[in-house]
C-alpha positions in Angstrom: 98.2 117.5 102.8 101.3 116.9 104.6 101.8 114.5 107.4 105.0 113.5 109.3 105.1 109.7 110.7 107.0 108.6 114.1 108.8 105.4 113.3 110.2 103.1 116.0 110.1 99.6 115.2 110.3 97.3 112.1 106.4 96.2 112.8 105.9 99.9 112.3 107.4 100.5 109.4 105.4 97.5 107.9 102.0 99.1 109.8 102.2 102.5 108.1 104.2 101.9 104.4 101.0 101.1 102.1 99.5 103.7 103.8 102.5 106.0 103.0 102.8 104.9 99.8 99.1 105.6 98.6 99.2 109.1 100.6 102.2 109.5 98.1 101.1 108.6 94.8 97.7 110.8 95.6 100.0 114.2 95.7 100.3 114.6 99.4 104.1 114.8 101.0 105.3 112.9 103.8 108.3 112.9 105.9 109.2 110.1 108.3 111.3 110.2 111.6 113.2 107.0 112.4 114.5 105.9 115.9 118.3 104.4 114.6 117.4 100.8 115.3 119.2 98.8 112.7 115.9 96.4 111.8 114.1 99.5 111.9 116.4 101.3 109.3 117.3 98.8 107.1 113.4 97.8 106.0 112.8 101.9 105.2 115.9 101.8 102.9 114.6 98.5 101.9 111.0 99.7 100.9 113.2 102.9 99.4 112.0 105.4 102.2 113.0 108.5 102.5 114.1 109.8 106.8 115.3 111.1 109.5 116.6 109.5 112.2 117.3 110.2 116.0 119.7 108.8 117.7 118.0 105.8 120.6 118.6 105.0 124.2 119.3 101.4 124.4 119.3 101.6 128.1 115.5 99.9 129.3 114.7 101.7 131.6 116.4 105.1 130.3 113.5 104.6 127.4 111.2 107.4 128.4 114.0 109.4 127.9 114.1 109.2 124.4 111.5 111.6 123.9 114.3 114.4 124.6 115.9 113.9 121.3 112.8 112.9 119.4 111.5 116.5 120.2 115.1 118.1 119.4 114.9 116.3 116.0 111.2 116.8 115.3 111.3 120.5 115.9 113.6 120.8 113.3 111.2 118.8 110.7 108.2 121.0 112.3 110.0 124.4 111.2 111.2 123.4 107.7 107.8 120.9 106.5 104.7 122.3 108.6 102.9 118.7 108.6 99.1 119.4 108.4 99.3 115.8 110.8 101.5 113.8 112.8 101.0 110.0 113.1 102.3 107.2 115.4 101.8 104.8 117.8 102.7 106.4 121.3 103.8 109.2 123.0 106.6 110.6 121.2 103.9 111.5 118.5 101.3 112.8 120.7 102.9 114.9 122.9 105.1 116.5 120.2 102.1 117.6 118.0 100.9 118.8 121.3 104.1 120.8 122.2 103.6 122.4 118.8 100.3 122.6 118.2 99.5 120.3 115.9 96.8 117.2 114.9 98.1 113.9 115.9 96.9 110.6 115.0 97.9 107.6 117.3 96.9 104.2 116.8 97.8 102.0 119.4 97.1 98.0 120.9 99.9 98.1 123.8 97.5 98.2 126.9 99.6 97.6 130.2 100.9 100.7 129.9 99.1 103.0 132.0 101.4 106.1 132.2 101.9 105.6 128.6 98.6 105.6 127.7 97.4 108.5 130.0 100.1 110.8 128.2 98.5 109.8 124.8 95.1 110.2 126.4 95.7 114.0 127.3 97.6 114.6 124.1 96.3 113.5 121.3 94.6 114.2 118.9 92.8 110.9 117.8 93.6 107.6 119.3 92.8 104.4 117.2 92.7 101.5 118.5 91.5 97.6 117.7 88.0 96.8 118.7 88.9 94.4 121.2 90.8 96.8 123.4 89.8 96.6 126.9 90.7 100.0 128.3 88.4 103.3 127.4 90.3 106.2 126.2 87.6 108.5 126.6 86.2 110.9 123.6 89.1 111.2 121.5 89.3 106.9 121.2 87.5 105.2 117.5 87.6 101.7 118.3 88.4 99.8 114.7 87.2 96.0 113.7 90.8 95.3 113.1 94.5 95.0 114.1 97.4 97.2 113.1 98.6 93.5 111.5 96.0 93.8 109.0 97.3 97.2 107.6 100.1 95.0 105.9 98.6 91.4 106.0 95.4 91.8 104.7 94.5 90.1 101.7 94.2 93.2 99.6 97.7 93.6 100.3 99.8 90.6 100.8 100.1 87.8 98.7 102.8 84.7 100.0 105.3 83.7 97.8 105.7 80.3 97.6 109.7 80.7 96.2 110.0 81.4 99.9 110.8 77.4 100.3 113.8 78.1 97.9 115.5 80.8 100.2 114.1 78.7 103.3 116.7 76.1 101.4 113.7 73.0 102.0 111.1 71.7 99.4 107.2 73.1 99.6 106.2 69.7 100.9 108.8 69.7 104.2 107.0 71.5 107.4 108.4 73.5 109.8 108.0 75.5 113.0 109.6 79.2 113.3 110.3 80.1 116.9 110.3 84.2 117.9 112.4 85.4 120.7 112.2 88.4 122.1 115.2 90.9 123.7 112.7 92.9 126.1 114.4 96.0 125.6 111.2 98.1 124.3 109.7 100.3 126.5 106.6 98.1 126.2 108.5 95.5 127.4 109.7 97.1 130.6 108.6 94.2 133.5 107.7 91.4 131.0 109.4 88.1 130.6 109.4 85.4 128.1 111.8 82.4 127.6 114.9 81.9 129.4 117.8 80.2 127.8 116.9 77.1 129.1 113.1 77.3 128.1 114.7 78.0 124.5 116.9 74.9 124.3 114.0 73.2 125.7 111.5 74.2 122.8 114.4 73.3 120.5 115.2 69.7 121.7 111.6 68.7 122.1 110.0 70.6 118.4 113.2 69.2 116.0 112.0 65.4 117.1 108.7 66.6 115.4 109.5 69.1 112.3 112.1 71.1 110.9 113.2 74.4 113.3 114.0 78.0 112.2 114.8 80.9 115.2 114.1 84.7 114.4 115.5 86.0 117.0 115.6 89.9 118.4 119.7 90.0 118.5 122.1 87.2 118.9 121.8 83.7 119.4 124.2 81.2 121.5 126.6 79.8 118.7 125.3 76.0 118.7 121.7 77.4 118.0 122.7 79.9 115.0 122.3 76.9 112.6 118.5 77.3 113.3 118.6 80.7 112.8 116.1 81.5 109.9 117.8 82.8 106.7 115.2 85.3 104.9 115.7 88.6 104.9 113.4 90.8 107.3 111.1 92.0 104.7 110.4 88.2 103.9 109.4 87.1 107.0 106.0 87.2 106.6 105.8 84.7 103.4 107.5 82.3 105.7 105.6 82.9 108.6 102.3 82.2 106.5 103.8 78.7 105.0 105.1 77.5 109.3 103.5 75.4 110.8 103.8 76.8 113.6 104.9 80.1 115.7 106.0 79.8 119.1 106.7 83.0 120.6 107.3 85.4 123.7 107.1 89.1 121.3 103.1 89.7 120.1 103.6 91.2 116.8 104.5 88.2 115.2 101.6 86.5 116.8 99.3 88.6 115.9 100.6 88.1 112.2 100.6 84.8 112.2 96.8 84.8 113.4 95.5 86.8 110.3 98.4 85.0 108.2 96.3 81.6 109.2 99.0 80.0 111.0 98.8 78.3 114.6 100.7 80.4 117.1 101.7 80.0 120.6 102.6 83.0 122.8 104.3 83.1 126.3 104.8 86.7 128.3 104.4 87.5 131.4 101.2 89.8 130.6 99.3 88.1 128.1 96.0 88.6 129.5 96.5 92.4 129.7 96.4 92.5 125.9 92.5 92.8 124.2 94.0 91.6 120.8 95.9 88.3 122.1 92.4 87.5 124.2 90.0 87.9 121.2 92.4 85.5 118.9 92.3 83.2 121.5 88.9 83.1 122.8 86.6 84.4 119.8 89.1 83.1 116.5 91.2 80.2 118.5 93.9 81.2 116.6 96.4 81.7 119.0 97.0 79.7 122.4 98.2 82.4 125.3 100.4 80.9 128.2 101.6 82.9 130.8 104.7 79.7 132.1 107.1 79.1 129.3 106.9 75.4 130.2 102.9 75.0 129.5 103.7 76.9 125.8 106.1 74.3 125.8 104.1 71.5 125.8 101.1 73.0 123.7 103.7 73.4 120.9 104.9 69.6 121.5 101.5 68.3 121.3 100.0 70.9 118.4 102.6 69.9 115.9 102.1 66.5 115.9 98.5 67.4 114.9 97.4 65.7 111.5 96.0 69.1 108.7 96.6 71.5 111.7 97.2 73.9 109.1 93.8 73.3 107.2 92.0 73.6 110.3 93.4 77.2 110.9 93.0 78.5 107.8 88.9 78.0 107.8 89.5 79.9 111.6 91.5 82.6 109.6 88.3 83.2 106.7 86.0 84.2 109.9 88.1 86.4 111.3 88.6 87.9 107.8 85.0 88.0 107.7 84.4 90.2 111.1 87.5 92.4 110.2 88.6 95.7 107.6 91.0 96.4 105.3 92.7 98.5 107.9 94.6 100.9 105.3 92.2 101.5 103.6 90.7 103.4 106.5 93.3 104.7 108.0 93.6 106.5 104.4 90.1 107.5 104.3 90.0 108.7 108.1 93.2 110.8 107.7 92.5 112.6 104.4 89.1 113.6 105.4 89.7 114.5 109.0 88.7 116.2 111.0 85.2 115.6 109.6 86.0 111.7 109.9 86.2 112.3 113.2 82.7 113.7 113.7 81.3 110.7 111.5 82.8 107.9 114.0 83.9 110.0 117.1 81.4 112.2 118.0 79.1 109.4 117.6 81.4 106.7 119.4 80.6 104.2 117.3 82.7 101.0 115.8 84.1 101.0 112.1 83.6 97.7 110.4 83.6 96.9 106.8 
């Protein structure tokens, strides 16, 4: 078969590349089209990825407009490779298989996004989505007892590396938080808010009394907080996100990670209770806390880290959520190499896949 992935992000590129490896070493081709975001671009040359790449709109709220060159690009892939499917997460993949006719699968967990998601809804072909997603997509939706996190973090497939201590430059005994900031310039982020500056210095000031501090930021910092600034490469962030701590964060991918990585998280946006995913880890799994004021996040963070074996306590909530959940590559494998007759096994019968 031959199927032609929509990449936009770094979390993507870590959602879909087992699942485009295994597709690979079973004889089927792939091609991938990249939006030019350097994160983005520098993990597929780092995983050794093969693409295309379009050039991005780093204007906001100019972002829907990117689908103009994504089309101009794709049509270009569509005429030379013929992909049998076209997978992504949003609307650049739907509604180009749909301009050309072709199958697209779209797996998706960004929810307060209505014109986003009634674009997918009329265009695609299959729309995945975790279990805990509170909106209906109609016919076409297969709700999944997982998150697109687990497609990379699930124990069949990651394994922390505990030399991460020796690029972190600390000993395996020393804790410390990591602290996530986002930029807000992703058209999912278009009316959110996180942390201001102040909010930042303020988690900074109050956490380093406690435990050692690393930033990961979305672009720059200001120049008396780049010493915190956290010194893995990208493709190693998730060993040291497993070994924190703590996460405190306004961006939910990392959240999400840290939850099936078994590390206590704090999130603060704008529209956290909008999001299925960040409600279930926080109400079913108490994995993550989700504060909608930067200064309540603030304080949760002061008083979780001064919590004696916080860490032991969320790794026994991470086995039951393990428990409930899937090895989500491995179905995403199994559902695309036998579609469409997947679909009629869990569409047409709307019911839940679970391990």
């Amino acid at each position: 078969m031959m199927f032609l992935f929509f990449i936009n992000t770094p979390g993507q590129v870590y959602t879909w590349k087992n699942i485009i490896n295994i597709l690979v070493s079973r004889g089927h081709k792939v091609k991938i089209l990249a939006r030019d975001d350097k994160a983005t671009l520098s993990l597929l040359n780092q995983y050794r990825f093969e693409y295309s790449s379009f050039k991005s709109i780093n204007l906001k709220y100019l972002k829907h407009f990117e689908l103009l060159p994504y089309i101009w690009k794709c049509s270009k892939l569509i005429l030379s490779f013929n992909p049998s499917i076209m997978i992504g997460f949003g609307i650049d993949a739907a509604f180009t298989a749909a301009l050309f006719w072709k199958h697209s699968i779209i797996f998706t967990d960004s929810e307060p996004m209505p014109f986003q998601l009634f674009l997918i809804k009329i265009t695609a072909s299959i729309i995945l989505t975790p279990s805990s997603f509170l909106k209906k997509l109609g016919k076409k939706q297969i709700r999944i007892a997982g998150y697109k996190e687990l497609a990379y973090l699930h124990p069949n497939c990651f394994q922390p590396d505990p030399s991460i201590f020796n690029e972190l430059g600390i000993n395996s005994k020393e804790k410390y938080a990591i602290l996530r900031f986002n930029a807000f310039n992703a058209i999912h982020d278009i009316g959110r808010h996180g942390f201001s500056l102040s909010d930042k210095y303020e988690l900074v000031n109050q956490l380093k009394k406690y435990t050692r501090i690393f930033i990961s930021p979305e672009g720059s910092l200001p120049k008396d907080l780049e010493k915190y600034r956290l010194p893995t490469p990208y493709h190693r962030i998730h060993h040291a996100l497993f070994y924190a701590q703590l996460l405190v964060a306004d961006t939910g991918t990392m959240i999400a990670e840290a939850a099936v990585l078994g590390t206590p998280s704090i999130l603060s946006i704008s529209s956290v209770k909008e999001f299925g995913n960040f409600i279930e880890l926080e109400q079913k799994y108490k994995l993550i806390f989700n504060y909608h004021e930067p200064r309540k996040a603030i304080d949760k963070a002061i008083g979780l880290i001064q919590e004696p074996d916080l860490k032991k306590k969320w790794i026994e909530r991470q086995k039951t959520l393990l428990a409930d959940k899937i090895d989500v590559t491995q179905f995403i494998i199994d559902f695309i190499e036998n579609y469409p007759e997947s679909f009629k096994e869990y569409g047409n019968k709307q019911v839940e896949y679970s391990s």
